[in-house]
N, C-alpha and C positions, 0 to 999 in steps of 0.2 A: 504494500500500500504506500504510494506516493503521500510524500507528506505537504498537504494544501498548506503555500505559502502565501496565497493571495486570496483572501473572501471576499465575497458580498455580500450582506445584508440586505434583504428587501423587507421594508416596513421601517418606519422609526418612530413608534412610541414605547413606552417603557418597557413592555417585551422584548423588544429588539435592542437595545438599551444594555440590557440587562445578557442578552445573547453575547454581544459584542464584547461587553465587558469581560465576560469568560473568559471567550477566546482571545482577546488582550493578556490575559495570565500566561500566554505560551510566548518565552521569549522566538520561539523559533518560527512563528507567525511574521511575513515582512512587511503586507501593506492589507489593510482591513476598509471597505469601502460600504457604506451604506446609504440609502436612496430610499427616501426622500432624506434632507440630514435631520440627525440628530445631537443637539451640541452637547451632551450630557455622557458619550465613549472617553474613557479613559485610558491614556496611553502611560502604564504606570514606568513602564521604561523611558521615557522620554524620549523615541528616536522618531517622531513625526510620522507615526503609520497609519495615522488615522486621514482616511477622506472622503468627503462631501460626495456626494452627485443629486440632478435635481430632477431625478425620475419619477412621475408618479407608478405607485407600486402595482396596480394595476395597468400599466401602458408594457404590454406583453413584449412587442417588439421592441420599445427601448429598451426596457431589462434584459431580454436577449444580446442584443445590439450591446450595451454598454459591461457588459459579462464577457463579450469576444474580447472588443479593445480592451478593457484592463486587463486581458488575459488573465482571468478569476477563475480559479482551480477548485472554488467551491463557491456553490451560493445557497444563502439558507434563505427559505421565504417563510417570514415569520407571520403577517395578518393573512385571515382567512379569504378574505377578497379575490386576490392573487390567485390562491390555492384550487378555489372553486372555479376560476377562469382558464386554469391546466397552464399556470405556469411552469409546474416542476414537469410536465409531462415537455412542453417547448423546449426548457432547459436542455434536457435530455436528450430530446429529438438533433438539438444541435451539439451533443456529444461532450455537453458541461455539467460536471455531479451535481445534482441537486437535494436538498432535503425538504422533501416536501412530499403528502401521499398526491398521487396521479386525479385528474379531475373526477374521475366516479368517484372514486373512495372521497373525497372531500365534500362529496356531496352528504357525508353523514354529521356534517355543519350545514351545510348549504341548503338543505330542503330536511326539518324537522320531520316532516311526512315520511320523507325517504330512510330515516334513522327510526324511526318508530315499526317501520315494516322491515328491518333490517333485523332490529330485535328481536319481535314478535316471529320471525322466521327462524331467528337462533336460537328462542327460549334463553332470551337477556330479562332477567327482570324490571318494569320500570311501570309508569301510571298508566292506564285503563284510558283510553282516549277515544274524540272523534272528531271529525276533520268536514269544513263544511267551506263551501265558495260562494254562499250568496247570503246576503244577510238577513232575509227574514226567516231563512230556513235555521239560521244561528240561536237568532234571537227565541223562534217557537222551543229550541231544543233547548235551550236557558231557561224560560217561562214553566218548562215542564218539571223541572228539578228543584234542587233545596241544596244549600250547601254551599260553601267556598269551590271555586273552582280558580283554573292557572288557564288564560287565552295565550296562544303562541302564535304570533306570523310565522309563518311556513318559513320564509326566506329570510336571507340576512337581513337584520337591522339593527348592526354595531352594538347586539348584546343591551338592545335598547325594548324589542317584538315583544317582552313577555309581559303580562298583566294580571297578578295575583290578585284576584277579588274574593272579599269577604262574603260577599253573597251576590244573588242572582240580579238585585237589581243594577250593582257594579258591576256585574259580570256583563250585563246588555248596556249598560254606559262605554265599558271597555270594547265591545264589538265594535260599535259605534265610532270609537275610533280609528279603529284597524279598518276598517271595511266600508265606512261613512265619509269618515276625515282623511282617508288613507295615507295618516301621518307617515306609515314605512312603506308607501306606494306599494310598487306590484308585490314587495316581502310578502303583504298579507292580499293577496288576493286568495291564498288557502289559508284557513284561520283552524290550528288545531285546541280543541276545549281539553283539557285534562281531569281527573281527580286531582285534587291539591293532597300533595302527601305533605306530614306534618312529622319532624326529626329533624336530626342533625346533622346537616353539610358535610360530607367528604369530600376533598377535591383531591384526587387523583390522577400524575401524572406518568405517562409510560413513553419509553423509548420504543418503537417497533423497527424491524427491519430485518428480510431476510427469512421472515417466519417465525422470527425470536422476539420476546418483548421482556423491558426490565422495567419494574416499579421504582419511579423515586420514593422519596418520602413524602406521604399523607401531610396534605395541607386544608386548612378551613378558612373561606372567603368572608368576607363581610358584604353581602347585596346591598339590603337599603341604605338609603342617604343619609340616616340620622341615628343616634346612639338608640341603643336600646332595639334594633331592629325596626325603629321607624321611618313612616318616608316614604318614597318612589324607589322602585327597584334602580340600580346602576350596573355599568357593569366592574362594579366592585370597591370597594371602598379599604381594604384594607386586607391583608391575612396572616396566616401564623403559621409556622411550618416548625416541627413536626405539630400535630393537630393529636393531643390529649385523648382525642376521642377516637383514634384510628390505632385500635387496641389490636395484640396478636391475632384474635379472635375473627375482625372486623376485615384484617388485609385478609386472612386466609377468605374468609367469605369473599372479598373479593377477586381473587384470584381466579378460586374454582367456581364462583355462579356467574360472573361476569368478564372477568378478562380472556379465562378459556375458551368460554362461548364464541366471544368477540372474536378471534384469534383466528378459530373453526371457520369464522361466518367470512372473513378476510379469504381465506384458502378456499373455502365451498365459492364463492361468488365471485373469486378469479378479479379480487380488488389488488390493486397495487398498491402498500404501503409502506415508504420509507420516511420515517418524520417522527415526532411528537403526536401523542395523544390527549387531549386531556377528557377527565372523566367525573361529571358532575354528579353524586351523588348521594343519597339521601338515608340513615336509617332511622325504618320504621319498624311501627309493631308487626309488620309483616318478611324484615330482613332488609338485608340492604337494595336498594332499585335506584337506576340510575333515571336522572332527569337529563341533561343534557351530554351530547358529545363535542368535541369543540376539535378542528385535527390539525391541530398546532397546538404551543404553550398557552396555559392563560396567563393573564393579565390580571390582577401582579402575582399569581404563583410563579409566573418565573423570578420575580425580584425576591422571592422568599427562598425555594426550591433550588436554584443554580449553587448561591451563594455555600448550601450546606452538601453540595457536592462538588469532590474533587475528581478533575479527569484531567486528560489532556485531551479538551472540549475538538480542538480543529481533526486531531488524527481521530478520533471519536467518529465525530459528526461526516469526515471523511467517508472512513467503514460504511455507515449509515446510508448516506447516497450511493454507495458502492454493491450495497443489499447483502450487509453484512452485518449483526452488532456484536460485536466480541465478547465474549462473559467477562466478569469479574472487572469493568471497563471503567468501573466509578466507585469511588470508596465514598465513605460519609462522613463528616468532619461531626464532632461534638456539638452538642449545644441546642439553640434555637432562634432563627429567622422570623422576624413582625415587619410589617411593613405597612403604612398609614398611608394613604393615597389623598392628597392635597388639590380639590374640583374648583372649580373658576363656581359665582356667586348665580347663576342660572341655570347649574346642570344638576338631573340631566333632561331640563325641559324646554333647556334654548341657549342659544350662544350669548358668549359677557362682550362685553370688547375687551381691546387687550388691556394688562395694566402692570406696570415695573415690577417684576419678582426682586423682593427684597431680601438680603441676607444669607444669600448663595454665600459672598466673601465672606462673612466670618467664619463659617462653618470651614472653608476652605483655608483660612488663616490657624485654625486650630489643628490643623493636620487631621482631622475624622477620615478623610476620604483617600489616605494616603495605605496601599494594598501593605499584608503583613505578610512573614515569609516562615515557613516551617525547615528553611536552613537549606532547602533543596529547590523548594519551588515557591513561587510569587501564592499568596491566598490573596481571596477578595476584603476591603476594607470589612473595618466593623461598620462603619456607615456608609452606604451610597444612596445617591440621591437620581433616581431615575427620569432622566425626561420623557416626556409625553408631550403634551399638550404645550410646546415650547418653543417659540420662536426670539429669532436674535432682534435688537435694535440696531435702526440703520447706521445708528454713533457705534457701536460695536466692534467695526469692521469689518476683514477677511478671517476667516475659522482657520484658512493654511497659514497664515504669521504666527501660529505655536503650534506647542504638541500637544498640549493639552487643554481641552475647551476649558475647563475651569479657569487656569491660568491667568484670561485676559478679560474675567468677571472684573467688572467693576456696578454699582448700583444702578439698576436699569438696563444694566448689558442684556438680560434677560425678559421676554414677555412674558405672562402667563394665556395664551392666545386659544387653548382648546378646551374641553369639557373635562375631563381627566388633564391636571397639567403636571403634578409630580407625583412618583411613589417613592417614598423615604425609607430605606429599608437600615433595622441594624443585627446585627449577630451579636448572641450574648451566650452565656453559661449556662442558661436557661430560660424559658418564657417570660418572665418577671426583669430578670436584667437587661432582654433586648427590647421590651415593651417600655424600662424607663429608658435606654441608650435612645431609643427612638423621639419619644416624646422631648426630652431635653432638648435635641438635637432641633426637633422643631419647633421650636419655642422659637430659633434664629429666625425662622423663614416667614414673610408675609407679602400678601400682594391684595389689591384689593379686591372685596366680595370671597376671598378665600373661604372656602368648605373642607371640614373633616371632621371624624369624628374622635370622640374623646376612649371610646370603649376597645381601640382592640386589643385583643388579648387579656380583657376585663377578663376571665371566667368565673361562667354563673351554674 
C-alpha cells in the first residue's frame, strides 16, 4: 500500500475539520487540501501543508478536475451531498482512491424510505413506519391515531427533515410544513410518519470496507437547541464520547442484531461500501432499534470520536478506498471526548448575519490548541476548536501567508456566518474533567446572538 502523501478533503465544516486534523498528526502527510476552505486545519508541524480551494462540494466535475491537478492520492468526501450525487463512484471511475460508499449505498442517507426497506428486508430492528406523498392522505392517517409521532422528509434536508411531535394535532401542523410550506422542497415530497421511540441515544460509529467493519467508540448526541432536551430539533448540539450508556451489554447487542445484519444486507444487495458509517440509535423497552443511518461521520461525533482514536488516519483511510481495512488498525487513547457546539442566534430556523467571533486569540495565546506527543507520535490537542459555520474577514487577508490558520487571528479575523458555527471539543481523564476543560475554555469565545447549551455531559 502506497503511502497517500497528498489529500483532499471534500466538505469543510466541522466534520471535515476534524478529518483533517487527524491526518495532520502524520508527519509523513506532504500537502492536505480541502474545498470549500476551512480556516480552522491545523498544521501542528508548521511546514505550510495546508491548502484552500474554492470548490463547491457538490460540483462533481471540479472535484474530479481539481483531485487530477493536485495530483491527490487520496480524497475523503466527508458531507452526504456529494456522496449521494456518486462522487466516490466519479473518483474512482477516474482511477483516484476515494473514501466514500458508491451512490446506491449512500442512498441509505439519501432516501429514508430506501433505509427503512433496507432494514425491514434485513430484519435490522428500528420504528414501525408509513410513508405517504400527498397531504391529505397524511393528515387523515394523523387524525386517525393518538400518540407522539416523528414526520421524516424522505430526502436530504441538512439533518434539519425530522419533526418530533407530541401529539397529533402537531403532528398535522408539522405535515403542513413538509408538504404545504415545503420548507425542505422536493426532500419531502415523500413524508415518512414513524412511532416515536422513547430511550437513550447511541451514536454509533463504524469503519467499513472490504467486507470488514470496526466499531469506534459509542458516543451520545445532544439534538435539541436548548438545555434540558428542549427546543427544535438540530443537527446536534453537543456530545460525549465514550457515552456511559453504551454498556458491554448494549455494543454486543449491537453488533449481532444490527451491524451483522447491516453487513449481510451490504453483501446480499451487491452495495459498494468503502467509508464511515454512522449509526443513530435508540434503546428501548423493546432493545436497541436504530433511527437513522447517516454514510459518513457525524457531526460533531467526529470532533468527539477521532480525537480518542489513535491511527495513522492517511495509510488507514488509504487501505479503506483500497477495499481493505486492516485489523487491529486503531488503538484507543484513555479518557473522555465533550464537545459543545456554538449556533449563530436564529438556528436552526433561519440565517443570522455574520458577526466578529471573538476570543479565538486568547485561547490560542494560552497554548490549548497546541497537539501533545506520546514521545513517538504527535496526539491531538486537549482543546480544538472546530470550524463550521466560519468565514474569514476581508481585513484578514491571504490563508497561504502562514501555516497555521490560527496564527494570523486577530479580533474579527473570524465571522461566525452559518447555522452551526463552532464545535469546541476537549479531552480529559474523564467525562467531568473534559466537560469542565470545555466549558472554561468557552467562556473565551463570543460572537453575537451566540447559542449553546449549558448541559452537556450534565448526566441525569
Amino acid at each position: 500500500m502506497q503511502y497517500p502523501k497528498r489529500i483532499l478533503i471534500v466538505g469543510n465544516g466541522g466534520r471535515e475539520n476534524a478529518i483533517g486534523n487527524a491526518l495532520l498528526l502524520s508527519a509523513q502527510l506532504e500537502g492536505l487540501w480541502i474545498t470549500p476552505a476551512n480556516w480552522g486545519l491545523v498544521d501542528h508541524l508548521g511546514t505550510g501543508r495546508v491548502h484552500t480551494l474554492d470548490i463547491r462540494a457538490t460540483d462533481l466535475d471540479g472535484i474530479v478536475n481539481a483531485a487530477r491537478e493536485i495530483q491527490a492520492e487520496l480524497v475523503v468526501v466527508g458531507p452526504e451531498d456529494p456522496l449521494c450525487a456518486g462522487l466516490a463512484d466519479r473518483l474512482r471511475e477516474a482511477g483516484i482512491p476515494a473514501v466514500g460508499p458508491g451512490a446506491e449505498a449512500a442512498q441509505l442517507e439519501g432516501s429514508k424510505l430506501f433505509a427503512k426497506q433496507f432494514m425491514a428486508r434485513h430484519g435490522i430492528p428500528t420504528a414501525a413506519f408509513a410513508q405517504f406523498t400527498e397531504l391529505p392522505a397524511l393528515l387523515e392517517y394523523l387524525a386517525a391515531g393518538e400518540g407522539p409521532v416523528v414526520l421524516k422528509a424522505d430526502g436530504l434536508a441538512a439533518g434539519k427533515g425530522v419533526i418530533v411531535a407530541a401529539n397529533r394535532e402537531d403532528a398535522a401542523a408539522g405535515a403542513r410544513v413538509l408538504m404545504e410550506e415545503q420548507r425542505f422542497g422536493a426532500a419531502a415530497s415523500t413524508v415518512l410518519v414513524e412511532e416515536c421511540l422513547f430511550g437513550r441515544e447511541i451514536s454509533f460509529t463504524v469503519l467499513i470496507s472490504g467486507g470488514r467493519a470496526e466499531v469506534l467508540p459509542p458516543s451520545s448526541d445532544y439534538k435539541r437547541l436548548q438545555d434540558d432536551d428542549q427546543g427544535p430539533n438540530t443537527g446536534g448540539m453537543g456530545n460525549i464520547c465514550p457515552t456511559p450508556w453504551a454498556t458491554d451489554d448494549v455494543i454486543v447487542e449491537f453488533s449481532r442484531d444490527i451491524l451483522a445484519p447491516f453487513m449481510r444486507g451490504l453483501r446480499g444487495d451487491g452495495l459498494d461500501y468503502r467509508g464511515f458509517l454512522f449509526v443513530g440509535t435508540m434503546i428501548t423497552e423493546q432493545g436497541l432499534k436504530v433511527i437513522e443511518f447517516n454514510v459518513r461521520f457525524g457531526d460533531p461525533e467526529a470532533e468527539v470520536v477521532l480525537p480518542l482514536c489513535q491511527a495513522d488516519w492517511p495509510l488507514l483511510l488509504a487501505s479503506m478506498a483500497a477495499g481493505e481495512l486492516p485489523e487491529q488498525a486503531i488503538s484507543l487513547r484513555d479518557g473522555a471526548c465533550l464537545a459543545v457546539v456554538l449556533a449563530s442566534g436564529n438556528y436552526p430556523l433561519g440565517k443570522s448575519e455574520p458577526a466578529a467571533i471573538i476570543g479565538i486569540e486568547r485561547l490560542q495565546a494560552q497554548g490549548l490548541f497546541a497537539a501533545q506527543s506520546d514521545g513517538e507520535a504527535l496526539l491531538p490537542p486537549r482543546i480544538s476548536l472546530h470550524f463550521a459555520g466560519v468565514s474569514r474577514s476581508a481585513a484578514a487577508g491571504s490563508a497561504e501567508a502562514y501555516a497555521n490558520h490560527f496564527e494570523a487571528d486577530k479580533p474579527g479575523s473570524f465571522l461566525a456566518s452559518g447555522g452551526r458555527v463552532l464545535a469546541l471539543s476537549a479531552h480529559g481523564a474523564d467525562l467531568s474533567e473534559a466537560r469542565r476543560l470545555a466549558y472554561e475554555a468557552l467562556g473565551n469565545l463570543h460572537f453575537e446572538g451566540m447559542q449553546f447549551r449549558t448541559d452537556i455531559g450534565r448526566l441525569r
